[in-house]
Structure formats: C-alpha cells, structure tokens
LODRENFI-662848 format. One record per residue (C-alpha): x, z negated, y. Coordinates in steps of 0.2 Angstrom, whole numbers, padded with zeros to 4 digits, always signed. Layout:
BEGIN
XZY...
end
This chain:
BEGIN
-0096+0091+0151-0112+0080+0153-0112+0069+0139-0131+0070+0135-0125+0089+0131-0124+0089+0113-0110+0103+0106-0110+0112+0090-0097+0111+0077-0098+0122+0060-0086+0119+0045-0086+0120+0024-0083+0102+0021-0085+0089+0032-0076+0072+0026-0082+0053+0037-0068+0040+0035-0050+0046+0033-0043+0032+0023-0036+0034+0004-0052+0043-0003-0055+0053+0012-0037+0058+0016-0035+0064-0003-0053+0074+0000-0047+0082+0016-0031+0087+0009-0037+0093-0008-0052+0104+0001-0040+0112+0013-0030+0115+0001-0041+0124-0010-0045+0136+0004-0060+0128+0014-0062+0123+0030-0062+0105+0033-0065+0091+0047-0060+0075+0045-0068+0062+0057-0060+0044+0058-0066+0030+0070-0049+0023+0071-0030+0029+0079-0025+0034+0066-0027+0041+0047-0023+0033+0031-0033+0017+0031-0028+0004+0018-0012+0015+0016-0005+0011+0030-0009-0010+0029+0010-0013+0019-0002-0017+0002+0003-0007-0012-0008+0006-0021-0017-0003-0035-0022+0004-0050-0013+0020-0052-0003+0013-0065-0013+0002-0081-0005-0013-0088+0006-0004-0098+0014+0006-0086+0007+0022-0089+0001+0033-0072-0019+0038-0074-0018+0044-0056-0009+0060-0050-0010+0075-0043-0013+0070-0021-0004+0055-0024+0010+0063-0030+0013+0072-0017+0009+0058-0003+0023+0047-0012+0035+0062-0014+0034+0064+0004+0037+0045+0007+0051+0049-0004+0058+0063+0006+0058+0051+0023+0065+0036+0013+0050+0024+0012+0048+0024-0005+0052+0010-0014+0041+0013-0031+0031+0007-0045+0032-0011-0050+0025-0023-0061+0020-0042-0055+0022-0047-0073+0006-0056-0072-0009-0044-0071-0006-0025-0064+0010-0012-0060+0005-0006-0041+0017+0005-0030+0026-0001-0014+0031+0009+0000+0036+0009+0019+0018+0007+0028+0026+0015+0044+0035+0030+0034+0016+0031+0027+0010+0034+0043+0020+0050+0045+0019+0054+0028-0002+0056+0029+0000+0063+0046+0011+0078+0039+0001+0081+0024-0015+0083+0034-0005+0094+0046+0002+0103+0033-0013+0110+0023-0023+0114+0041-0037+0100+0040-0045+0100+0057-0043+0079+0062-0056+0069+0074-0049+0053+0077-0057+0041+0090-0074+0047+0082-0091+0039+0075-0103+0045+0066-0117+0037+0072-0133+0050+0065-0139+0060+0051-0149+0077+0051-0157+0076+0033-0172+0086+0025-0178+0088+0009-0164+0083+0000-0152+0090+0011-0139+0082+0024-0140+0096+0039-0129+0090+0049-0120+0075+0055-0119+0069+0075-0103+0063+0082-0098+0053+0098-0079+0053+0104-0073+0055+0122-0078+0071+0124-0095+0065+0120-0108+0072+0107-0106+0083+0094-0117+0091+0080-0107+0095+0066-0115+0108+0053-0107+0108+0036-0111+0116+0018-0107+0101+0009-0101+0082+0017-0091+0069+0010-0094+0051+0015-0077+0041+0013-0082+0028+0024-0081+0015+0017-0098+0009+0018-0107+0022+0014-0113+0025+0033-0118+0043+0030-0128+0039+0015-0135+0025+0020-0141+0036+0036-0147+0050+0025-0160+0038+0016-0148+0035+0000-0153+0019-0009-0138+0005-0009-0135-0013-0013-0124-0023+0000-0114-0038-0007-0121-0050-0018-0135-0060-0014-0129-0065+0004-0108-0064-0003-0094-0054+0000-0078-0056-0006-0067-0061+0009-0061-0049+0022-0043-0049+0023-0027-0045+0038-0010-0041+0027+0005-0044+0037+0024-0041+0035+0038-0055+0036+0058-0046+0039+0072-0053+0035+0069-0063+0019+0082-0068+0006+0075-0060-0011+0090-0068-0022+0085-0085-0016+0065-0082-0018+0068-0074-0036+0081-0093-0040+0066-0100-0035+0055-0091-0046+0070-0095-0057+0071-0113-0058+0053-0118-0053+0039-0106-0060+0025-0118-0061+0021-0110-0044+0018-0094-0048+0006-0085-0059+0012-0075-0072+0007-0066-0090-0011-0068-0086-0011-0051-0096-0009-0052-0113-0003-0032-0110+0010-0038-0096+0015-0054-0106+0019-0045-0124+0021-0063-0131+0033-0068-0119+0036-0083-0114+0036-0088-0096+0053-0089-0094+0057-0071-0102+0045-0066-0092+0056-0073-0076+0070-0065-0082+0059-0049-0081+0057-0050-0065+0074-0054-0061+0079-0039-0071+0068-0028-0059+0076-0037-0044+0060-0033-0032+0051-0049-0025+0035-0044-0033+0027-0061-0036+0013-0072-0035+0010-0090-0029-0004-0097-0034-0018-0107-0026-0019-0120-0038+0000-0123-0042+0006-0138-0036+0017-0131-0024+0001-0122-0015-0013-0136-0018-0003-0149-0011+0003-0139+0005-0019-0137+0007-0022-0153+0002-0011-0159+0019-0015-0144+0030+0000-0135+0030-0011-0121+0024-0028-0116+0022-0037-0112+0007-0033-0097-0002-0034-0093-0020-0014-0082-0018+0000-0078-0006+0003-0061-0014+0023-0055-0012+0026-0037-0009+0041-0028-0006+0040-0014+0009+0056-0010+0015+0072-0013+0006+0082-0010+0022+0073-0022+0032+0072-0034+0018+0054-0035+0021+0039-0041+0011+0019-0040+0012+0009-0056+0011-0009-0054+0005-0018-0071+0008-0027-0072+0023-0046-0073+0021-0063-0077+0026-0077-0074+0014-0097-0069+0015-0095-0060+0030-0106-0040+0031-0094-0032+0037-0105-0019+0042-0112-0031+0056-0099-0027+0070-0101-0045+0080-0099-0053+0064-0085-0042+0058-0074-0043+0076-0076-0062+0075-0066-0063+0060-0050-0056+0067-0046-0073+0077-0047-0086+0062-0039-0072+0052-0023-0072+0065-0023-0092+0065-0020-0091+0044-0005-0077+0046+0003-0091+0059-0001-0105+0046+0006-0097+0031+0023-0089+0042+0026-0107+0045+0023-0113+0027+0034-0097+0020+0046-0105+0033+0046-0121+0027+0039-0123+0010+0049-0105+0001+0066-0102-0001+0071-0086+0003+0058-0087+0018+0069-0098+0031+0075-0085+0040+0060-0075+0040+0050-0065+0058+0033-0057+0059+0037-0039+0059+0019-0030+0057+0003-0033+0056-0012-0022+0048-0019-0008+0059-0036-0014+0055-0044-0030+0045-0047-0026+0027-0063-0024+0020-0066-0028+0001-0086-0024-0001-0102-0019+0007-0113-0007+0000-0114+0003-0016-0123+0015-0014-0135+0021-0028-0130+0038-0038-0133+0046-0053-0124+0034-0063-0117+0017-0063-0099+0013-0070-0101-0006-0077-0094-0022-0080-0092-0016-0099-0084+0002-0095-0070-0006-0084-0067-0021-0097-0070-0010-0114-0056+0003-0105-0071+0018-0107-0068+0036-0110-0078+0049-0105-0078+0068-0109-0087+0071-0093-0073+0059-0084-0067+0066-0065-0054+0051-0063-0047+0035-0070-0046+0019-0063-0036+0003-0072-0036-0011-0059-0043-0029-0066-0060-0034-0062-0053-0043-0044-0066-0052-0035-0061-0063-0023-0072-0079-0017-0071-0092-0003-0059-0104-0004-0046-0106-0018-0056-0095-0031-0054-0079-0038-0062-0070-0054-0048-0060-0063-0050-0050-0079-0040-0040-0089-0044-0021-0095-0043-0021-0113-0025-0018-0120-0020-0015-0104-0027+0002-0102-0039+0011-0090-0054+0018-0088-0064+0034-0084-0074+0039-0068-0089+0051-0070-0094+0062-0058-0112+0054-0057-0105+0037-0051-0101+0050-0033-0119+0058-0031-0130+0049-0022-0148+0049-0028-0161+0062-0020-0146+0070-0011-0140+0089-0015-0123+0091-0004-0117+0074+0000-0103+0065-0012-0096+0047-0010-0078+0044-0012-0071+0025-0012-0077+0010-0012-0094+0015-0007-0097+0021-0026-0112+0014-0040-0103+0002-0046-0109-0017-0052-0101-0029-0043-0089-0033-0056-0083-0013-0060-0083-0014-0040-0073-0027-0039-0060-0015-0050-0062+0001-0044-0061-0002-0027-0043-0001-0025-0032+0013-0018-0026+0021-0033-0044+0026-0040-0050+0029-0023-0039+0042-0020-0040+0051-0038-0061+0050-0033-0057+0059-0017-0048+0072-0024-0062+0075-0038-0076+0080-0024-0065+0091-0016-0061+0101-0028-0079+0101-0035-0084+0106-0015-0073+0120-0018-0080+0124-0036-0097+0123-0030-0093+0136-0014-0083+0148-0024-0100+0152-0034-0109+0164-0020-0125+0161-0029-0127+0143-0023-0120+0146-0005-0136+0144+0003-0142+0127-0002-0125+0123-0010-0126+0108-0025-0112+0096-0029-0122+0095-0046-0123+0114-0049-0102+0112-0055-0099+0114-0072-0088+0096-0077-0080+0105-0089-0071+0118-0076-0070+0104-0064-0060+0094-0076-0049+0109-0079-0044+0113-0061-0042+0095-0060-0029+0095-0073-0021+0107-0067-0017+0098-0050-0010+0086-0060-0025+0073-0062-0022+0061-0078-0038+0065-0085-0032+0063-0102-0018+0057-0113-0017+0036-0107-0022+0018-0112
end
C-alpha cells in the first residue's frame, strides 16, 4: 500500500508501551473479555522486565507481598520454564524479585498470546485525535505504514506519557533541568558466589547494609552478614563511598557512580546483574540526546567488567553474558491528574479506602555522580495508589499507567519501579472493563464513571493486595 494511505483500526482498549504497566494492562483487559491492541515501539515486549533487574517494590521491607494478582501469574510462568529464582532481601533497604531475563522474554510473550491481546511491535505512536475531552483516536506508523486506531477507552503506558502529552494533558518533566541518570543493566556469567559472599564476610565496610531500621531489626552488621550468607544469593551492595569503590574512582579504574548493585539472574549460569552505569540530566524524551547516551554508557559497563575482574573476589573468572535490550529510563514527565501521591504518602506508608494499588519501594533518586537520596517507608511498610493519581486532567477515556503517574519527584522517585507499575496496570484495566460493562456509558465511556468500591472488589478478587499489609 501507499503509505500516505492511512488504514483504520477499531478496538475496546487500546494500551501505548508494552513494558510492566502496559503488559499487565493488556493482559488484564483481555482477560476480562475486551478487545485490546497493544502498540510497542521496540522488538519485543516486556520493557524493564526483560533488562535482568529485579521487580522492585512488590514486596515492603518486611517481607510482606502488596502486589499480586498479574504478577503472580507472570512469575508462575517464569516458574514453570525454570527462570525463576525468587524474592530476596538486600538486607540494606528493599526485598525485590530475581528471575531469568531471557525465560522472561517467553514468559510475557506467552501470557500475551495466551489471553488473545492483539500486539504491534515496531510501532509509534506519533499523533493524537482529541475533542472535547475526548482522545478519538490514536495514529500509528510501522512498516506497513499509517494507521488510525479508534478505541472506547486508551491506556498510555509509555513511559512518558506521549499520548497524554499529545492529547493536551498538563505534565511536569524532571526537575528544573535534572533527571536522575539513565541507566544500561548488564549481566556477568560465571561468578563465584561463595567467594563474593567470604568477601562480604571478612570485609563489609564495602558494602551498604541495614540502612532500614525494618531490614536491620537491631542487628548488627555482622548478623546481618550472616543473613545474607544464610540466604546464599549474591544480593548485595557496594557502595560508592566505601573505601573499596572511592578509591578504585579516585585512580580511574571506575567512574563515578553512587552503587554497583549485585543481582542474581540465573543460578545455572551463575550469573549476576550489575546496576551502576549512569549518565545523569539527560530528557530522555529528546531522541538525539537520548541515543548519545548509549556509547558513554557501553564505556562504563567495560570499566566496571574489568574492575569486577580485578578489584572483587568472586568476579575473576567472570564474561559479559547480556546486555539490556534498551537503555533504562528513570524520569521524564508526570503527568498532571486528578490527584498527586506525595513525598508524605510514600514516607508516612498511607492508606487509602479509595486505594487501586500499593507500592513500597524507597524514595530512590539517583543524582550525578556518586550521589543518591535513599529513604526508608515508615516501618518498613507500603503505601496505597488512588485511582486519581492515573486520570489525567480534562481527559474522559485516557488512563496512565507507570511511571508517567502525578507523582512529586520524590513519591516518583518511589513509585516508579516495576512492582507498582504493574499492580497500576492492572488497576485501569479492570476499571476499562468496569466502565464498558455499564451499557449506559458506552457512548462517551468515563474512566471516572467506575464506582472505586466495585473496582476494588474485582481487584481483590484477581488477587490484588489491596488490604491486610504494612
């Protein structure tokens, strides 16, 4: 076909970026009965997921899980094709959950295949057809060329809130000019986890641990060593003013970064992710600026192989096995909705009656350099989501879902994270579902005509942790 031609593409629910939030969206819609499209702009779905970071902030300091129901069956299909490894605690500020990042790959593809959601990768959304309050329609360019895709009710998981942004929605981008750094994870094979956790052992000074009051329990450091012996996983974290770390800068062996992050991914491959790499006040939404990033980024994951190499026992024998499909984004915009979750909600660990989701993550904002702001939840425990934090201002049938949410930057720098980002995803499903279930509101269908009271029922029972945590 020409492609000036424009096509025409109808659906219930059409969901923009198909990483955590929007693969938990698509599934959740589609299984509830509607018709869904997912568009993705990269080769493949799952996002973050799919990086070798584990899912942050589905469990709270204490242990306890505040997000379930689509995660649960994403992991129990990790589970079934033996990439699951489980949840584990750094004993210094969170408990996160560590998988195989390639068995992820199959496990979002066959969930999405699964429950029938119609999938667009290699797409952009690159306009908006909005009225009156009303998103129309959104355009789409892929090799096939242009499409027009008509929808009852979207969902923007983008990330960045493109569609949005492009529908006239209100939005605050960084902070004054900063951006918490952009990110490449990478994986290192063949790592000797006994000899990492000796070192651990006999020198801790390196590492960051108890910063939690919760995690710590009055331990001491060296209980809390043997903690994390006693769980046997190298889950652990050097720190960027150690002396280990600060004196490796200090001579240029690495760059300045405020962690190296340790995450087991595969037990059979004895391999770990490292999250360190960064570059920081970067708008991720510029393209030029954004595609520059990746060559200073790949420089730091050769410089911090080689320290691993040399400087971390356990690390001597260690190759590159993977890098991340994509370079991770921690903030751009916010958009402007309803309501805002705050500094004070996240820290005070805020329950809501009219809370859609929980989230339990630290306030985490990474800065240039060595430095990074890292705060506790209270008691270790979590916080609630409301449904007004998703709905855009002025906008009738468009939700947001991710880290494109009305958030401060701090209560951002919390809830950004996979584990909430999923439960929010699967929360503007089911109230899509809700709200095209009542024939009376087909015609100019409302995400605020559902009832949060029946929303947090069906919720519940898909086995969402509304209820009953820290």
């Amino acid at each position: 076909m020409r492609t000036d031609e424009i096509q025409t593409l109808e659906t219930d629910v059409l969901v923009v970026g198909a990483g955590a939030a929007g693969v938990a969206a698509a599934v959740t819609a589609a299984r509830r009965g509607l018709n869904v499209t997912l568009v993705e702009s990269g080769a493949m779905p799952g996002g973050e997921l799919l990086t070798g970071m584990a899912i942050d902030g589905a469990l709270n300091g204490l242990g306890e899980w505040v997000v379930g129901g689509f995660i649960t069956e994403l992991l129990q299909e990790c589970q079934r094709l033996d990439g699951y490894i489980g949840a584990l605690n750094d004993w210094r500020l969170i408990h996160y959950v560590c998988y195989d990042p390639e068995i992820m790959k199959l496990a979002v593809a066959n969930l999405l295949g699964r429950h029938g959601v119609r999938l667009l990768l290699h797409t952009f959304a690159y306009d908006v057809e909005h009225a009156g309050g009303r998103v129309q329609s959104v355009h789409i360019l892929n090799k096939q060329g242009r499409t027009r895709v008509a929808a009852s009710l979207f969902i923007d998981a983008s990330g960045d809130g493109d569609i949005a942004a492009m529908a006239g929605a209100s939005y605050i981008s960084g902070d004054q000019g900063q951006y918490q750094p952009l990110s490449l994870m990478f994986r290192l094979a063949n790592v000797d986890t006994d000899r990492l956790l000796d070192f651990l052992s006999h020198e801790p000074q390196h590492f960051a641990l108890g910063e939690s009051d919760a995690i710590r329990g009055g331990r001491s450091d060296q209980e809390i060593v043997q903690e994390v012996r006693k769980q046997g996983h190298p889950t652990v974290f050097l720190k960027g003013d150690g002396p280990l770390m600060s004196n490796a800068i200090e001579a240029g062996e690495m760059y300045p970064t405020a962690l190296i992050m340790i995450q087991p991914t595969s037990t059979q491959k004895r391999e770990v992710c490292l999250n360190t790499t960064r570059v920081a006040n970067v708008d991720a939404t510029h393209t030029g600026e954004l595609s520059a990033v990746l060559e200073p980024l790949s420089k730091q994951i050769e410089t911090c192989t080689n320290f691993m190499r040399n400087r971390v026992p356990g690390f001597e024998h260690a190759v590159l096995s993977g890098l991340a499909q994509r370079i991770g984004i921690r903030e751009t915009r916010r958009i402007a909705c309803d309501e805002m979750l705050t500094q004070e909600d996240v820290l005070s660990a805020r329950k809501r009656k009219d809370g859609i989701g929980k989230g339990s993550h630290h306030v985490d904002i990474h800065q240039d350099g060595i430095g990074q702001l890292r705060i506790p939840v209270e008691g270790g425990g979590s916080y609630d989501i409301p449904l007004g934090c998703l709905l855009p201002k002025g906008l009738e049938n468009l939700a947001v879902a991710g880290r494109c949410l009305s958030a401060d930057r701090p209560a951002h720098g919390s809830v950004r994270v996979m584990g909430p980002c999923m439960a929010m995803g699967q929360a503007v499903a089911t109230a899509a579902s809700l709200v095209l279930a009542d024939k009376g509101q087909t015609e100019k269908p409302d995400f605020r005509s559902v009832d949060i009271e029946q929303l947090r029922q069906v919720l519940a029972a898909d086995d969402a942790i509304l209820d009953g945590t820290h």
